[in-house]
Backbone as JSON, one array per atom type, in Angstrom:
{
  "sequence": "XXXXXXXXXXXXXXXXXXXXXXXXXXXXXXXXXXXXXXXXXXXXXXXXXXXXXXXXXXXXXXXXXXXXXXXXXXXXXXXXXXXXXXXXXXXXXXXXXXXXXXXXXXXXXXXXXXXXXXXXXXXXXXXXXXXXXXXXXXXXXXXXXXXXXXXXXXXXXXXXXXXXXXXXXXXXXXXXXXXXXXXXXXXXXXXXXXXXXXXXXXXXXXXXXXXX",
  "N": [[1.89, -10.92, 45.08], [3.26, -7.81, 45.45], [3.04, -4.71, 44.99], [4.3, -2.16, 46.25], [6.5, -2.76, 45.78], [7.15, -2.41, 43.56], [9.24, -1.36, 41.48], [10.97, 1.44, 38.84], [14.22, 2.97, 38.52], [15.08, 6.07, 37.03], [17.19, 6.94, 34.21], [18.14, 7.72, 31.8], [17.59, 9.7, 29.93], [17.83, 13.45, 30.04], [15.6, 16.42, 30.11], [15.7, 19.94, 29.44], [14.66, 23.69, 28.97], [16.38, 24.87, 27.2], [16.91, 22.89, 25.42], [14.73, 22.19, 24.02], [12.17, 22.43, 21.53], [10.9, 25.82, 20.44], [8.9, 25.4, 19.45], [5.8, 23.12, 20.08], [4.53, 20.77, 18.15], [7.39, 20.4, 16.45], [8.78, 19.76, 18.3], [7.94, 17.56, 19.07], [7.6, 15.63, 17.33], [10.07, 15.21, 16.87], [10.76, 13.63, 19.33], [8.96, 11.61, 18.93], [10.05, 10.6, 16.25], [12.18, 9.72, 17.1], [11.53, 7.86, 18.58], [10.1, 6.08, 16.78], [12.71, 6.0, 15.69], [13.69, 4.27, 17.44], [12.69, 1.49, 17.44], [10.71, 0.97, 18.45], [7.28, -0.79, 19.18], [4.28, 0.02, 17.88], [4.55, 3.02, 17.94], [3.3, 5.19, 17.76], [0.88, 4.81, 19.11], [-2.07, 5.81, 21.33], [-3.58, 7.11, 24.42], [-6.82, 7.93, 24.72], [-8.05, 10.02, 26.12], [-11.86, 11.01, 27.21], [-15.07, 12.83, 27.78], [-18.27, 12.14, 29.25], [-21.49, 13.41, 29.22], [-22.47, 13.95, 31.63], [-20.22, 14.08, 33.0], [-18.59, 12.19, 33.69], [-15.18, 10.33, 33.23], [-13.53, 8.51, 30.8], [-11.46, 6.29, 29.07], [-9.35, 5.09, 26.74], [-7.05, 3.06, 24.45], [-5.44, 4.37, 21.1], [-4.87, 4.91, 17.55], [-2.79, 7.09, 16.62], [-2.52, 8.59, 13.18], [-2.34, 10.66, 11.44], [-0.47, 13.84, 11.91], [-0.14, 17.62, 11.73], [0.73, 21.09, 11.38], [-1.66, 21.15, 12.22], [-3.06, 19.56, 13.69], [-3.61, 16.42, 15.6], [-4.64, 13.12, 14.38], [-7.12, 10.33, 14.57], [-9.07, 8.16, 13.24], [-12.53, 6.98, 13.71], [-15.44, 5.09, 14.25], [-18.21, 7.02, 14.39], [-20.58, 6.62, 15.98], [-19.7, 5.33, 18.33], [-18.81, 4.75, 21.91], [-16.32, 7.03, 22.47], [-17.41, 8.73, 20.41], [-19.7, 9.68, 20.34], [-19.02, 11.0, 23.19], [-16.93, 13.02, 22.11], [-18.88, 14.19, 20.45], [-21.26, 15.03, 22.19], [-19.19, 16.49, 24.15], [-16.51, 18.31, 22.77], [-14.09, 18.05, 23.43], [-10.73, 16.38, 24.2], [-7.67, 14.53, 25.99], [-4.7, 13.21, 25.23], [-2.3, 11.15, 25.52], [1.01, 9.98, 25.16], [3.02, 6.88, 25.56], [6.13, 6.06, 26.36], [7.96, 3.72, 27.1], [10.44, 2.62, 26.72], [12.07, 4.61, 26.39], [11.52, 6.21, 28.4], [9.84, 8.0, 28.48], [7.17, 10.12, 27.93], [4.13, 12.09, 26.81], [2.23, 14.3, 26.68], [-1.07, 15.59, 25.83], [-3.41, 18.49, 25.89], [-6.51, 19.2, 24.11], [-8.89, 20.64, 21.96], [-11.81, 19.29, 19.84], [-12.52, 18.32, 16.92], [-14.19, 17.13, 13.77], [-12.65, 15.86, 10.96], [-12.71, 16.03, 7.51], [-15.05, 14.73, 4.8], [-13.49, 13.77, 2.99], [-10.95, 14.1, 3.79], [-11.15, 11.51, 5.34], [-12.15, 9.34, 3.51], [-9.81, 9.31, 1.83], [-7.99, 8.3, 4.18], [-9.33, 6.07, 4.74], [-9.65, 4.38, 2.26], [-7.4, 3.33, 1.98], [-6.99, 1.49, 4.16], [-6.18, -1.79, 5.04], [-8.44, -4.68, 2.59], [-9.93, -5.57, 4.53], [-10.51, -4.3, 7.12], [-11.59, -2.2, 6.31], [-14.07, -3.82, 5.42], [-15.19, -4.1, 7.76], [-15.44, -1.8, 9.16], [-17.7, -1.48, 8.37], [-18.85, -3.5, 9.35], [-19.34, -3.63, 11.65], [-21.05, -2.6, 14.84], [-19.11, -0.14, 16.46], [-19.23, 0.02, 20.02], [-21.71, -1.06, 20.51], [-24.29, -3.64, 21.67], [-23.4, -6.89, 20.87], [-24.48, -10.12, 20.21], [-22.84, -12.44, 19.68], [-19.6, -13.2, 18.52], [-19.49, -14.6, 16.6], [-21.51, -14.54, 14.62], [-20.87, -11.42, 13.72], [-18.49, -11.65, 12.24], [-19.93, -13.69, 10.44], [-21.53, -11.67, 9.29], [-19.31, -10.16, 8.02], [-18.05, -11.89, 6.08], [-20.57, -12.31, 4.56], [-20.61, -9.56, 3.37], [-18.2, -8.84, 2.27], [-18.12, -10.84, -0.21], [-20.27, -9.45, -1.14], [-18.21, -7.31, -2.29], [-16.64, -7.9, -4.52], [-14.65, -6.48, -6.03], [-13.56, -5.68, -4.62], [-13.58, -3.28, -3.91], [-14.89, -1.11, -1.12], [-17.2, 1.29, 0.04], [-16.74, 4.45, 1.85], [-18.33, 4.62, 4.71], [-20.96, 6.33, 6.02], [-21.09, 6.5, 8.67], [-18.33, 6.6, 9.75], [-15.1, 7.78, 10.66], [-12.57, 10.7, 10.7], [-11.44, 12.2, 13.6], [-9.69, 15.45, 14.79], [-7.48, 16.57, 17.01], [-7.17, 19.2, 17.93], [-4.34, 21.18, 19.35], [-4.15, 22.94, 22.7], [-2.58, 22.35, 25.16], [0.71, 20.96, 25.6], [2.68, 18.78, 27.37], [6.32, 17.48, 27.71], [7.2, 14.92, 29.04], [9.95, 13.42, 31.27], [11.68, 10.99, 32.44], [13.54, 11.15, 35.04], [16.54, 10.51, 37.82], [15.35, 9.83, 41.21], [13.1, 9.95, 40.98], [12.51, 12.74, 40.13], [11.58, 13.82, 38.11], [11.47, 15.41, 34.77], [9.67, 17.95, 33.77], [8.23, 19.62, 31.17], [6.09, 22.1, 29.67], [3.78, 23.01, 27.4], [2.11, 26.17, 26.65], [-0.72, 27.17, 24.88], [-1.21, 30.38, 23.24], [-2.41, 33.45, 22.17], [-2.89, 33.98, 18.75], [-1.46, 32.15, 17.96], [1.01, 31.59, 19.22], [3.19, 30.27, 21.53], [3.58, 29.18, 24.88], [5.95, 28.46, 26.8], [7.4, 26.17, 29.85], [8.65, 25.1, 32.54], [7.61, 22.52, 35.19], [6.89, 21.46, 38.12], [8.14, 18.09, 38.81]],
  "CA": [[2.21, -9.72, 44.3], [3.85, -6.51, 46.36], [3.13, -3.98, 44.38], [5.12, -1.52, 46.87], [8.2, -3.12, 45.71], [7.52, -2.68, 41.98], [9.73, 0.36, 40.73], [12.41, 1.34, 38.31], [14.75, 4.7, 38.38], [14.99, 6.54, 35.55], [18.68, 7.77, 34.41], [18.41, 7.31, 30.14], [18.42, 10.99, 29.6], [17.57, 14.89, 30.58], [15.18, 17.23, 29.32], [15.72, 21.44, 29.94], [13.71, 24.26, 28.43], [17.08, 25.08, 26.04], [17.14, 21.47, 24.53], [13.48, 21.87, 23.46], [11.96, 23.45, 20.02], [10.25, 26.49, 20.11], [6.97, 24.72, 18.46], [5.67, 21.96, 20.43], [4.7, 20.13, 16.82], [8.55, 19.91, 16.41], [9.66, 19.09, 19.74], [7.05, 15.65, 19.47], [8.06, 15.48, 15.97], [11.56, 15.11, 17.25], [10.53, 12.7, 19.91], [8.09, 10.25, 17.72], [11.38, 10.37, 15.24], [13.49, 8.94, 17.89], [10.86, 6.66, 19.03], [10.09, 4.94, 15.3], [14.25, 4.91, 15.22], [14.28, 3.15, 18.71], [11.77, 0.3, 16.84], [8.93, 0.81, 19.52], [6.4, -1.48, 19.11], [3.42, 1.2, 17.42], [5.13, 4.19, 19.15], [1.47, 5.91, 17.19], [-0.48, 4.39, 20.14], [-2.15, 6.64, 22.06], [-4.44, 7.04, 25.26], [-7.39, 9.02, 24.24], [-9.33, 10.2, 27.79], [-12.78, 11.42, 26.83], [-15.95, 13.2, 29.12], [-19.66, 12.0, 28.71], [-22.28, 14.7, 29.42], [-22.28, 13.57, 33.09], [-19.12, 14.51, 33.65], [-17.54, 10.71, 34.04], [-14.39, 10.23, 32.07], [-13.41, 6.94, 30.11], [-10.24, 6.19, 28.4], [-9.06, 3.48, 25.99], [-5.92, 3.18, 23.35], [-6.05, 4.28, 19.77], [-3.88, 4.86, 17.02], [-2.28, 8.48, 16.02], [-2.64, 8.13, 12.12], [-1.94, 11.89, 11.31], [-0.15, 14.9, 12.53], [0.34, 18.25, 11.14], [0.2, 21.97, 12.23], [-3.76, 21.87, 12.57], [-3.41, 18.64, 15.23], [-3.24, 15.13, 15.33], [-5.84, 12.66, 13.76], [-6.74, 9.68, 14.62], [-10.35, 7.69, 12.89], [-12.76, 5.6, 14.56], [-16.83, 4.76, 14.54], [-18.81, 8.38, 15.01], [-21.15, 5.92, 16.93], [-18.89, 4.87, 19.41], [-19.0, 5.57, 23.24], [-15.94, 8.02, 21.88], [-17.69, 9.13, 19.06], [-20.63, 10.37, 21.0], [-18.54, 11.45, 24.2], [-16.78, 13.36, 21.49], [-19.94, 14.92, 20.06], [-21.3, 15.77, 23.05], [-18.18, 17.84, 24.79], [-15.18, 18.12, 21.97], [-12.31, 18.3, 24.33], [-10.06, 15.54, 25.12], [-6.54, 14.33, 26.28], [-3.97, 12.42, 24.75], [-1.33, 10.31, 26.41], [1.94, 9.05, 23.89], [3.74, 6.27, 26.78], [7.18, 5.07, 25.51], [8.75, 3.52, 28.81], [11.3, 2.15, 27.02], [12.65, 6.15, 26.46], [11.41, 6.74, 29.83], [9.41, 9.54, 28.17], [5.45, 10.41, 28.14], [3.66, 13.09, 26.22], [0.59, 14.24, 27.78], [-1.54, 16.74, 24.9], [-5.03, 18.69, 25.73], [-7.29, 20.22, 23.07], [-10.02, 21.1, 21.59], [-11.5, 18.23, 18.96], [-13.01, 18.37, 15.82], [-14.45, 16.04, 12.94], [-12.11, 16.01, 9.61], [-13.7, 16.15, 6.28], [-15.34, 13.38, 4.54], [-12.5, 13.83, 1.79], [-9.57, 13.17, 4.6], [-11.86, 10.14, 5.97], [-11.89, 8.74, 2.87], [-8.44, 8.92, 1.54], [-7.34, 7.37, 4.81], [-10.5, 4.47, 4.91], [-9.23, 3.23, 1.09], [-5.91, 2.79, 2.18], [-6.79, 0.52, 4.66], [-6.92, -3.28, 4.23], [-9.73, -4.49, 2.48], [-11.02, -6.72, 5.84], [-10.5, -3.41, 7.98], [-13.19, -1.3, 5.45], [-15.46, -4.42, 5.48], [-14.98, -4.31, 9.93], [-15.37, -0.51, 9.64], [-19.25, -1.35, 7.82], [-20.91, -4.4, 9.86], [-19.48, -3.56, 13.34], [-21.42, -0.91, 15.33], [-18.71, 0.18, 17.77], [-19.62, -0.35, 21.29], [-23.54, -1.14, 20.79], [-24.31, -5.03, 22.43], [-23.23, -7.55, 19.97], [-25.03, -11.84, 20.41], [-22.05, -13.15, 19.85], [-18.55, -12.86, 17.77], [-19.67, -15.58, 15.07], [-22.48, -13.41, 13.62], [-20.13, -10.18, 13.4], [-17.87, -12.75, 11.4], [-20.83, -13.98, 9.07], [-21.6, -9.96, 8.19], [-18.31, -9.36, 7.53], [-17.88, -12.5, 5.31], [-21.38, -11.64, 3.45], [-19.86, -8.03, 3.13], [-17.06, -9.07, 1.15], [-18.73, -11.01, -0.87], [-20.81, -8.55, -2.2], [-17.9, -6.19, -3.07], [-15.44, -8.87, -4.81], [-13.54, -6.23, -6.27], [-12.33, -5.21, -3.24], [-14.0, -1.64, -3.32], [-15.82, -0.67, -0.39], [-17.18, 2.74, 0.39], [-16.75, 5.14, 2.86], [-19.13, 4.32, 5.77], [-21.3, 7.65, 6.35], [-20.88, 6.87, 10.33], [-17.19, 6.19, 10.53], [-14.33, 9.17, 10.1], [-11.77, 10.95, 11.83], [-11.07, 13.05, 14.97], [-8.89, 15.94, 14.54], [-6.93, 17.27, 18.35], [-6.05, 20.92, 18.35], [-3.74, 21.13, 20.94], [-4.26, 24.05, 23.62], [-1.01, 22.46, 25.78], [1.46, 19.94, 25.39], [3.5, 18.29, 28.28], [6.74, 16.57, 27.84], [8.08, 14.37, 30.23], [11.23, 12.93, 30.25], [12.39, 10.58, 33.8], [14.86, 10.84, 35.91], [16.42, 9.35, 39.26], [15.14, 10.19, 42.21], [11.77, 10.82, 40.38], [13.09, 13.89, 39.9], [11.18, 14.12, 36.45], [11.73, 16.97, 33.62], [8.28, 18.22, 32.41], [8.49, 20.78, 30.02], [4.93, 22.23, 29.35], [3.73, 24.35, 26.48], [0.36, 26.49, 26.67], [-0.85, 28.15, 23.36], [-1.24, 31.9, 23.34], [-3.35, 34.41, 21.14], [-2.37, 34.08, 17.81], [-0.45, 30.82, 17.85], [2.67, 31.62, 19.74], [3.7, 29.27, 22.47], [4.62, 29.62, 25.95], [6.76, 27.17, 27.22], [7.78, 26.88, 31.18], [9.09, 23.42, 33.1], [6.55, 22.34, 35.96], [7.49, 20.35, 38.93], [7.87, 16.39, 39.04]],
  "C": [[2.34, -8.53, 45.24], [4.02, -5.51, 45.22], [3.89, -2.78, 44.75], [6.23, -1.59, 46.34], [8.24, -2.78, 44.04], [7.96, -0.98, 41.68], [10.74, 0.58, 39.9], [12.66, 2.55, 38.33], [15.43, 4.84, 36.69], [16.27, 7.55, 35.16], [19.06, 7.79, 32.83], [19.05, 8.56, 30.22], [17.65, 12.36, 30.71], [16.36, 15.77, 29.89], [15.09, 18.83, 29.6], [15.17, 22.27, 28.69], [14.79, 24.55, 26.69], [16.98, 23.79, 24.87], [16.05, 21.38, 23.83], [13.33, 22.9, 22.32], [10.7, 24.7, 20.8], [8.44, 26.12, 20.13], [7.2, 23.08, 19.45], [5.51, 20.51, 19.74], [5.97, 19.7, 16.78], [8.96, 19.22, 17.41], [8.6, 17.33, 19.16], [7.35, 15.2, 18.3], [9.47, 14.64, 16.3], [11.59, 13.89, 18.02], [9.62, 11.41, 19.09], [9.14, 9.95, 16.71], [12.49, 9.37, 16.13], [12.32, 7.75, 18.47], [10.75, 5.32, 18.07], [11.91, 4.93, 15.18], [14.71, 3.94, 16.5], [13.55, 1.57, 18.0], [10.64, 0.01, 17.8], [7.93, -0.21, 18.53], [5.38, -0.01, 18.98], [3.67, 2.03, 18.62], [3.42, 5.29, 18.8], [0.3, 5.57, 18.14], [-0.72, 5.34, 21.38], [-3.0, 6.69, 23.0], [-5.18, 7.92, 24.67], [-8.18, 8.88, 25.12], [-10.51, 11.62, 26.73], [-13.94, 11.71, 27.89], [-17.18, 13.07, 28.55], [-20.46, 13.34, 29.41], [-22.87, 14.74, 31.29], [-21.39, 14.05, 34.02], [-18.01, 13.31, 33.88], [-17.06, 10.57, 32.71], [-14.41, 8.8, 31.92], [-12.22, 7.66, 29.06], [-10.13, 4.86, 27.86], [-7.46, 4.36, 24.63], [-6.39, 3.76, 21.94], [-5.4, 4.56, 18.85], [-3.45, 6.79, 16.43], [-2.31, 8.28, 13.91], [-2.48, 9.78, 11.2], [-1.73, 13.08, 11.9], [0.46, 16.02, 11.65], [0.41, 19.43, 12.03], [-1.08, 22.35, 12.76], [-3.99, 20.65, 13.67], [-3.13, 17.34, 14.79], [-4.63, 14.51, 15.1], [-5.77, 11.04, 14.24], [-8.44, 9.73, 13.99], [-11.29, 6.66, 14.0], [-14.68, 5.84, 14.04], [-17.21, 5.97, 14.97], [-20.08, 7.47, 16.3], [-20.64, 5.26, 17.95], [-19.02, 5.71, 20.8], [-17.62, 6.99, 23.23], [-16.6, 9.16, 21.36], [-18.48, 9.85, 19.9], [-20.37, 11.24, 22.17], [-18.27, 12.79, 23.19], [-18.0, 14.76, 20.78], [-20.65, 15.62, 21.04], [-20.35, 16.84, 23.67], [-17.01, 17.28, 24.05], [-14.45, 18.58, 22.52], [-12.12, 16.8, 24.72], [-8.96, 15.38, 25.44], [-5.96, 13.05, 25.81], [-2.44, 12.25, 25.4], [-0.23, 9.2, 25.4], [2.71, 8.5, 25.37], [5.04, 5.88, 26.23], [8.4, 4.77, 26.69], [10.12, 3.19, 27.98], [12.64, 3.16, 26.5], [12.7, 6.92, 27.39], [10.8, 8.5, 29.25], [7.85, 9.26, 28.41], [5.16, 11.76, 27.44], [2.07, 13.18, 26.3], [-0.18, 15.82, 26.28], [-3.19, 16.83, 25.76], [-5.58, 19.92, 24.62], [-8.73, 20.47, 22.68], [-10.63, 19.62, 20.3], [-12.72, 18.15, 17.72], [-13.75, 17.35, 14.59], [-13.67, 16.41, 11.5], [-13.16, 15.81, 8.39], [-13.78, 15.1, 5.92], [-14.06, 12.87, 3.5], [-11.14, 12.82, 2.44], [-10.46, 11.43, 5.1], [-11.92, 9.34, 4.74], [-10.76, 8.53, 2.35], [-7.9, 8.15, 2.57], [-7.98, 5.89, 4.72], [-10.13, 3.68, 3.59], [-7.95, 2.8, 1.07], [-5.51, 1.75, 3.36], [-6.77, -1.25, 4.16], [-8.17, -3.46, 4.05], [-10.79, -5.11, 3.82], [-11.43, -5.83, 6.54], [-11.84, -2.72, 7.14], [-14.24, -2.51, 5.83], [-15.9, -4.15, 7.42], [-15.87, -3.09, 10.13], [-17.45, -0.83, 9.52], [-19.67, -2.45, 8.79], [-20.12, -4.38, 11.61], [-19.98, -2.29, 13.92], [-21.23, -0.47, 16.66], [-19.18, 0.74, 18.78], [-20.59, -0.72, 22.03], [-23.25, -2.87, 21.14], [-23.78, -5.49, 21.08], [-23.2, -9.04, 20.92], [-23.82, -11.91, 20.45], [-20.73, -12.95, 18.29], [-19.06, -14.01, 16.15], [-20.79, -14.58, 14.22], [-21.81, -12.13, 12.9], [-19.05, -11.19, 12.12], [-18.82, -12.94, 10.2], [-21.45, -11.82, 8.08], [-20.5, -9.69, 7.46], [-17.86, -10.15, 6.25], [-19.59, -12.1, 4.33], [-21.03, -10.33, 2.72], [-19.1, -7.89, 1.82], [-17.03, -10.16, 0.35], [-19.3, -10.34, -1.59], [-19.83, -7.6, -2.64], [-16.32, -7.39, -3.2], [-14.25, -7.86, -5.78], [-12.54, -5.72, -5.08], [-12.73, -3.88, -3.03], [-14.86, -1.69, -2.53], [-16.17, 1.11, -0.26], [-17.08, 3.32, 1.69], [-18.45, 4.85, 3.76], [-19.87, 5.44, 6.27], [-21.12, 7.89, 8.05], [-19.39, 6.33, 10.5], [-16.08, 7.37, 9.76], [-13.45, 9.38, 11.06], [-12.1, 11.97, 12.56], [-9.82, 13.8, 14.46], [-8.7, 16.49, 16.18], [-6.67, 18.28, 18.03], [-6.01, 21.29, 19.44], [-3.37, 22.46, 21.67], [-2.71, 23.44, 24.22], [-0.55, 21.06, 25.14], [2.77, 19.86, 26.65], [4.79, 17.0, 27.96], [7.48, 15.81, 29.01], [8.76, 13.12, 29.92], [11.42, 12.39, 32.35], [13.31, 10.61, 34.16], [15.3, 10.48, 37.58], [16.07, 10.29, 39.99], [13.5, 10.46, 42.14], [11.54, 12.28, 40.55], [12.94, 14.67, 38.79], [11.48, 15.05, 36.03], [10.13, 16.98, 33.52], [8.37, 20.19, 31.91], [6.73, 21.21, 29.32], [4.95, 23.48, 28.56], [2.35, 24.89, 26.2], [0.27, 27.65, 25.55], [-1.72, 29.38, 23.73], [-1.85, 32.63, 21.9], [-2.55, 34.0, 20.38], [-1.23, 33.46, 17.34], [0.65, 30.81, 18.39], [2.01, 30.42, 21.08], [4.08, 29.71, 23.85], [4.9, 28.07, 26.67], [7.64, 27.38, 28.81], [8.19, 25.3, 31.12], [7.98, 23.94, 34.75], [7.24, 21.36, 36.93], [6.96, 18.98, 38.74], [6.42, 16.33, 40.15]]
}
C-alpha cells in the first residue's frame, strides 16, 4: 500500500463569493438539495468533533436529523462519551463530506439541548426496535457481551406489545448554533474554493474566501 500515490484532482465545479447566498442556512440548504438530488448515500451524515474537560478531542459520525434558522439537530444518548463531552464544554464542530461533489462543509458553534417536546416528536417517529435500542443500551458504558443487550431489548418489547414506548428521560437531542460555516468546493491543482462565513452582532453574516 503507497499511500503517496493515492490522489485524485478535483475539476467537477467552482465556488466564488458571488455564486454563494447571503445566509449560510441557504447556501447548505442549496448544497444538501443537490446532494439528496445527486442520490448520496445519507448525504445527513455528519462528523461531530467534541472536547472532554481535559482538553482531548474525539470524533465519530452521526446523523443531521434537523435544520432550521436556530441550527442543526441531531439526537443521541445524554449519557454518552458525546453526551457528557457535550455537557461539560457545549461547543463543537461539524463536518458534511460528499466526495462524490468534491465538496465538504466544515460548521462551528455553540451547542445546546432541545426540548423534551422536540425529543419526543422525533423518538415516536422512529422505528419501534430503534425506541426499544434507545431504552436498554447505555451508550458507551462497558457492555458483557452483544447477546444480553439483545435479550433486554427482546424483554423490552415484550412488555410494550402495542408498540408504544416512551421517551427515555436520558436520551434527546443536540441543537448546533452555528458561529461560522466553511464551504469547500475542490479544484485542480488543489487549488480549493473555501468560502467562509463568521456570524456578526445581531445575526448578520460576514462572508470572505480563505486560502486552499
Amino acid at each position: 500500500m503507497n499511500l503517496r500515490d493515492m490522489r485524485r484532482d478535483y475539476a467537477r465545479s467552482a465556488l466564488d463569493e458571488a455564486s454563494t447566498a447571503a445566509d449560510p442556512f441557504m447556501q447548505f440548504r442549496h448544497w444538501f438539495a443537490e446532494a439528496e438530488a445527486a442520490e448520496l448515500r445519507e448525504p445527513n451524515a455528519m462528523t461531530l468533533a467534541t472536547v472532554d474537560p481535559s482538553g482531548r478531542p474525539s470524533a465519530r459520525i452521526v446523523l443531521l436529523k434537523h435544520i432550521d434558522t436556530g441550527g442543526l439537530t441531531f439526537f443521541t444518548d445524554y449519557r454518552s462519551r458525546k453526551g457528557r463531552e457535550l455537557a461539560a464544554n457545549p461547543y463543537a464542530a461539524l463536518v458534511f463530506h460528499w466526495p462524490e461533489l468534491e465538496r465538504q462543509v466544515r460548521i462551528v458553534g455553540t451547542v445546546e439541548r432541545v426540548s423534551a417536546a422536540d425529543s419526543w416528536e422525533y423518538f415516536r417517529s422512529r422505528p419501534f426496535g430503534s425506541r426499544v435500542g434507545a431504552w436498554v443500551s447505555h451508550q458507551s458504558a462497558p457492555l458483557a457481551d452483544h447477546e444480553a443487550l439483545e435479550a433486554s431489548a427482546a424483554a423490552l418489547a415484550a412488555a410494550h406489545p402495542d408498540g408504544e414506548v416512551p421517551l427515555p428521560p436520558h436520551w434527546g437531542g443536540f441543537r448546533v448554533l452555528p458561529t461560522e460555516f466553511e464551504f469547500w468546493q475542490g479544484r485542480p491543482n488543489r487549488l480549493h474554493d473555501r468560502i467562509v462565513y463568521h456570524a456578526e452582532p445581531e445575526g448578520a453574516w460576514r462572508r470572505s474566501r480563505i486560502s486552499p
